[in-house]
Phi, psi and omega in degrees: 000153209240142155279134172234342178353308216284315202295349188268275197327317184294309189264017159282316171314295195298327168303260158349265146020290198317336201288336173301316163299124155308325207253114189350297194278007162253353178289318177324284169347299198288301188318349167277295190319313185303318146317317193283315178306329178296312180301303184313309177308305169255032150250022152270329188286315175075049196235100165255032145286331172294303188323275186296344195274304213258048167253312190291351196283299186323297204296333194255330160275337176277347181294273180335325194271016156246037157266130168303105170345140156296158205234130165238000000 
């Protein structure tokens, strides 16, 4: 069996890391990507609650982050 641990240790880092950001829709962005690493993690892992928690995150940060700000 393979250690995968790291790819978790990466999309933990890269998650954390988004917060760094300013501007919403790049927070978003990364906080997807970081999802993705996570969906990658548990389905090596074979954790399909890890799977499905950061499927719904990715699908909700990529949405938002093309969304326009409100203007007031």
């Amino acid at each position: 069996m393979r250690d995968w641990t790291w790819i978790g240790w990466v999309a933990t880092a890269i998650f954390a890391s988004s917060y760094l950001f300013k501007e919403p829709g790049a927070l978003r962005r990364v906080q997807a990507f970081g999802a993705i690493l996570w969906i990658a993690y548990g389905i090596l892992i074979h954790a399909l609650p890890v799977v499905v928690a950061n499927a719904i995150v990715a699908v909700i940060a990529i949405a938002s982050s093309f969304r326009r700000p409100a203007t007031r």
